[in-house]
N, C-alpha and C positions, 0 to 999 in steps of 0.2 A: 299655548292654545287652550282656549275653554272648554272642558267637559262639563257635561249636565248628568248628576246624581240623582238617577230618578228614582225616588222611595214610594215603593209601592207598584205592584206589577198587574190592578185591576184594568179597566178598561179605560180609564185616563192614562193611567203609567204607560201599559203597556204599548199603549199605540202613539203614545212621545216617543218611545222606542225605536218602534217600526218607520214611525217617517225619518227623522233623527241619520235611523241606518242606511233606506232608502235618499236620505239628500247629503250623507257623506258626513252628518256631524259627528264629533264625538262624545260617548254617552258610556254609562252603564247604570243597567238597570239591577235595582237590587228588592229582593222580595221575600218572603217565605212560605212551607204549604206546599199544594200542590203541585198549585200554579206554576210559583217558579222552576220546579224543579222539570215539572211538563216541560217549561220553554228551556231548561237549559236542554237536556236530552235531544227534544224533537221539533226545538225552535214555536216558533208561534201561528197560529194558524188566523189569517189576517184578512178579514173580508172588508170590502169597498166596495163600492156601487161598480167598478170597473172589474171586480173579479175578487177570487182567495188567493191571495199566495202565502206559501209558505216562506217564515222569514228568521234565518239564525240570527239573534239578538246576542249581545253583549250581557251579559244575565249572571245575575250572584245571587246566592242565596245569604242572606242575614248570618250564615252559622260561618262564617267565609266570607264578607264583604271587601271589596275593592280597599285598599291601600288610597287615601287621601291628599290632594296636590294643593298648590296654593293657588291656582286659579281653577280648581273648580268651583260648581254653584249648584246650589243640593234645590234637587223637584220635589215638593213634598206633593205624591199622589194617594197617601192612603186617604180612606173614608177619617171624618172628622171624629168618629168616637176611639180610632187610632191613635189619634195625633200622640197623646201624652206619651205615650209607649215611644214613639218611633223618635219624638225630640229626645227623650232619656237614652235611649239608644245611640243616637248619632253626635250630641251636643258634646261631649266632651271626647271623642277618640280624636287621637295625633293625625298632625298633619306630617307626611313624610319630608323627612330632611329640615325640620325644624324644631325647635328644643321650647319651643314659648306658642305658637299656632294651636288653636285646636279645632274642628270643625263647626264651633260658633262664632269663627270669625271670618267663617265662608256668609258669601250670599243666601238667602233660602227664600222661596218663591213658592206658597202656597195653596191650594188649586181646590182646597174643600168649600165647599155649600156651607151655609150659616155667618156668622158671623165671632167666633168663638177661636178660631185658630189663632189667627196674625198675633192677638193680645198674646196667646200661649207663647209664640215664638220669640215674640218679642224681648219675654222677661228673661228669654237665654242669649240670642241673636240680633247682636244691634241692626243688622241691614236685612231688614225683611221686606219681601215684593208681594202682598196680592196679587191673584189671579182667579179674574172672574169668569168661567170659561162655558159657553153654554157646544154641548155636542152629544151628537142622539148616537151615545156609543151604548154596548150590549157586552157583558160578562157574564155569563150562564155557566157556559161548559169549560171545564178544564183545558187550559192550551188553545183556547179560541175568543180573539176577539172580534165583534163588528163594529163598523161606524158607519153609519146611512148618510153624513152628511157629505153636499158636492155641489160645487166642484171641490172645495177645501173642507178636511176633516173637522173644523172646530171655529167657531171666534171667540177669540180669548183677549180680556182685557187686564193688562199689568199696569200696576203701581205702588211705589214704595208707602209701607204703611209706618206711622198712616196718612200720612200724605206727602205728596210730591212726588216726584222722578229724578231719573239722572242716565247716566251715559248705560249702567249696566240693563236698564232697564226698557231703553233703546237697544242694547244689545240684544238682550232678549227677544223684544221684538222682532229684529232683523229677522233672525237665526229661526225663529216660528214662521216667520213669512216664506224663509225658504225651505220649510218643510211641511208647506202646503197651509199652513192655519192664514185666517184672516186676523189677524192683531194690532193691536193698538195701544198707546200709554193714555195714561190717566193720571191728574195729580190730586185725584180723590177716589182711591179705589174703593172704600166703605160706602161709597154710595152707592157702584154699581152690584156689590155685595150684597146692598139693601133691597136691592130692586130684586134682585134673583130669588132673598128670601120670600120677595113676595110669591113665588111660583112655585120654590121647592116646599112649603107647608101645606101645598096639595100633592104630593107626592104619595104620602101615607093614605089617601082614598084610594089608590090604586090595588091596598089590599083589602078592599070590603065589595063584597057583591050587594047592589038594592037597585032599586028605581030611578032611572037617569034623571029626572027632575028633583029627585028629593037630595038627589048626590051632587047635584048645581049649587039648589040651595045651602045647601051643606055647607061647600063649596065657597061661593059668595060669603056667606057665614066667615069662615076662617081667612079667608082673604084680607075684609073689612076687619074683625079683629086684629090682624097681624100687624095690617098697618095702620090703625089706632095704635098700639103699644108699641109700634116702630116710631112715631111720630112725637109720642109721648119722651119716649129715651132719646131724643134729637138726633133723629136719624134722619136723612132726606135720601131720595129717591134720584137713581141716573135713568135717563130717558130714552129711545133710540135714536132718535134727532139729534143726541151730542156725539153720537160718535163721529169719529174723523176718517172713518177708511167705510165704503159701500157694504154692506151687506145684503142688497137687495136682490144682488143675481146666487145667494147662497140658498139652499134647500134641503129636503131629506128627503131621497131618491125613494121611490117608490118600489115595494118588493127589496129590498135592500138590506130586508133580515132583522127593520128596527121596527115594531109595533109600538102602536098607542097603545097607551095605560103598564108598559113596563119599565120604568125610569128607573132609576138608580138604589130610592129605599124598598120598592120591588125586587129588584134583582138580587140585595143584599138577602132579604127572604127565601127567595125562593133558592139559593147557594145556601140555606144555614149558616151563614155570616152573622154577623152582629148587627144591630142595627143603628140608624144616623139619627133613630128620630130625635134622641130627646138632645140633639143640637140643631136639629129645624123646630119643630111645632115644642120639643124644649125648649128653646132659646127663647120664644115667645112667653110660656108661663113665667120663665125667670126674669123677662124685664117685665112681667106684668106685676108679679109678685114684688118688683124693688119700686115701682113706679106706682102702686096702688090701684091698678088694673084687672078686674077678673077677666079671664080666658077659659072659657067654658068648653070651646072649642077645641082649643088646640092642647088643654088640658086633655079631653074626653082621648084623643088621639093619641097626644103620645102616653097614657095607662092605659089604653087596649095594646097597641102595637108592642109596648114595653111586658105586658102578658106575655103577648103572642112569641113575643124574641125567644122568653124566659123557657118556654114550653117545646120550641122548636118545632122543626119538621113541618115548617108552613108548605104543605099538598092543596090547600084550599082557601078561596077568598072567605075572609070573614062576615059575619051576617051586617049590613050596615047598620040594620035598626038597631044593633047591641050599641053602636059608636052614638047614633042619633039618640038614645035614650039617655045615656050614661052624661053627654053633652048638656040633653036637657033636665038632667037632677041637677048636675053644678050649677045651671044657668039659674034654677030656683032655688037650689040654695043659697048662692051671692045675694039673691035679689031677697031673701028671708034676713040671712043676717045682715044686710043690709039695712032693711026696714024697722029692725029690733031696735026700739029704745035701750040705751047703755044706762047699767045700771051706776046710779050713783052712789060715788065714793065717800065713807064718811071718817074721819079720826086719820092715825097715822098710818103709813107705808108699813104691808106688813110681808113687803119684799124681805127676798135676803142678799145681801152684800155678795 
C-alpha cells in the first residue's frame, strides 16, 4: 500500500496531511520547529470554509523521521529556498528491509513556486513528479492552518519532469481527487510552472505599502519583464483552456480567514522564515543575466526583500517608493552602460591563464 512522505509541515504539507487523514490515506508528515512539534503534542488546528476542526496527524519530527518502505513516494512541501537542505537530508537514508534501496530510488513529487527544484531533484532522484499547485492556504500561527478554497482545498497539476507521465502519476492523481483536490496530469509540467511564475513574481509587492496605481504599474512592469526572460530561456506558457478536469465551480469562500495581499512570500515574513524570493523574482535576474537580459525590476525586488529577510522582524510593510527607485537606478544604469561606446582593444591579451 502507498504512503506519501510529506516533507515539510507549512500550509501546503500540512493540509496534504489533514485531508490524506480525513479520506483514510496513508501518510506521514515529517517537519521541524515549532510547528511540528505543535502538531505532534496537540494535533492541527485546521480551518475550511465548513468549520475548524482539530485534526491528530501522523507527524515526525526530522530529529526522529519515520523508518522508509519501498512503496512509499516522498511530498516535497518545504518552501523552495529549503529544498537543498531537505534533498541532502532525505536522498540517501535506507530503505527498510533492503541492503541496496535508498530513498532516491523512491518517487518525489514537488510542490515549490519557481522553477529551480525538479532540476535539483533530479541530479539525485531519477523519477521526479512536478506539481504545480495553486491554493489560497495561510500559515501564520503556530499549529494552525487555513485554506479558503471550495468546494475542493486546491488544484494541483502533476507531471513527470521533465516531461511525460505514467501510471504513478495517475496514481497520484487519483488518490488527490479523493482527498478533496481538483487534479490533473500533464506531459509538460514546466509549462504550467512557467505560467504560475508569471504570478508568483508579484508576490514580493505584498511587502511594500504605496499608491495602488503606482504598484499596478510596478506590477505590469515585472510581469512583462518576467515573461520576456521567460520567453527568452525557451519557456512557453500553460493556459487555462488546457486543462482537462473544470475548475470553474472552484473559489475562495469569502470570510474564510484568507485575505488579499497575504500569499505565501508574505507569510514567510511576517513568521520570520526565510524567504523564497530570490527563487521567484531570483530566478528571473538569473536567466536574465545567462540570457543577456536586464531585469531592473525583479532585481530592485529581490535586494530589498533579501535586506529585509537579512534584518528580520518584518512588523511593517516596506516604503514602495524605496523598491520604485532602487528599480529605476538599475533601469538607468543598463540603459547607461548600454549606450557607452566599448573601448577599443589594441596589442596582445593581457589576461591571465
Amino acid at each position: 500500500m502507498t504512503r506519501y512522505i510529506i516533507i515539510g509541515a507549512g500550509a501546503v504539507g500540512a493540509s496534504l496531511a489533514a485531508q490524506f487523514e480525513l479520506s483514510g490515506l496513508d501518510y506521514a508528515l515529517v517537519g521541524r520547529g515549532a510547528q511540528i512539534r505543535h502538531i505532534i503534542d496537540h494535533g492541527l488546528a485546521y480551518r475550511r470554509p465548513a468549520g475548524t476542526r482539530q485534526i491528530r496527524l501522523k507527524a515526525f519530527d526530522t530529529a526522529q523521521p519515520p523508518s522508509l518502505r519501498q512503496d512509499d513516494i516522498l511530498l516535497l512541501t518545504v518552501k523552495s529556498q529549503d529544498v537543498a537542505e531537505a534533498l541532502a537530508f532525505w536522498a540517501w537514508r535506507a530503505i527498510e528491509y533492503s541492503q541496496e534501496l535508498t530513498a532516491s530510488d523512491l518517487p518525489i513529487v514537488t510542490f515549490q513556486n519557481g522553477l529551480a527544484t525538479e532540476a535539483a531533484a533530479l541530479r539525485i532522484f531519477p523519477n521526479v513528479y512536478g506539481a504545480s499547485i495553486l491554493t489560497p492556504a495561510r500559515f501564520t500561527e503556530t499549529g494552525r492552518v487555513v485554506v479558503g478554497g471550495d468546494p475542493q482545498v486546491a488544484v494541483v497539476t502533476i507531471g513527470r519532469y521533465p516531461h511525460g507521465t505514467d501510471e504513478t502519476a495517475a496514481k497520484l492523481v487519483a488518490d488527490l481527487g479523493r482527498s478533496d483536490y481538483i487534479a490533473e496530469t500533464t506531459s509538460d509540467i514546466q509549462r504550467w510552472k512557467a505560467a504560475k511564475l508569471l504570478h508568483n513574481v508579484r508576490n514580493v509587492l505584498e511587502l511594500f505599502d504605496g499608491a495602488e496605481d503606482e504598484r499596478a504599474a510596478f506590477s505590469a512592469a515585472l510581469v512583462q519583464e518576467t515573461e520576456t526572460v521567460l520567453k527568452a530561456a525557451g519557456h512557453t506558457f500553460a493556459s487555462h483552456s488546457e486543462r482537462t478536469v473544470s475548475v470553474a465551480h472552484w473559489k475562495i469562500t469569502e470570510n474564510s480567514g484568507i485575505r488579499a495581499g497575504q500569499q505565501s512570500t508574505w507569510q514567510s515574513f511576517t513568521r520570520g522564515a526565510s524567504s523564497e524570493v530570490d527563487f521567484l523574482n531570483g530566478e528571473i535576474v538569473l536567466l536574465g543575466r545567462l540570457h543577456g537580459i536586464v531585469t531592473p525590476y525583479n532585481r530592485a525586488a529581490q535586494e530589498i526583500a533579501g535586506s529585509a529577510a537579512r534584518q528580520g522582524g518584518f512588523t511593517a510593510l516596506l516604503p514602495f517608493a524605496n523598491l520604485r527607485r532602487l528599480a529605476e537606478n538599475h533601469l538607468s544604469f543598463s540603459i547607461l552602460t548600454h549606450s557607452r561606446p566599448k573601448a577599443h582593444q589594441t596589442g596582445g591579451s593581457r589576461g591571465f591563464a
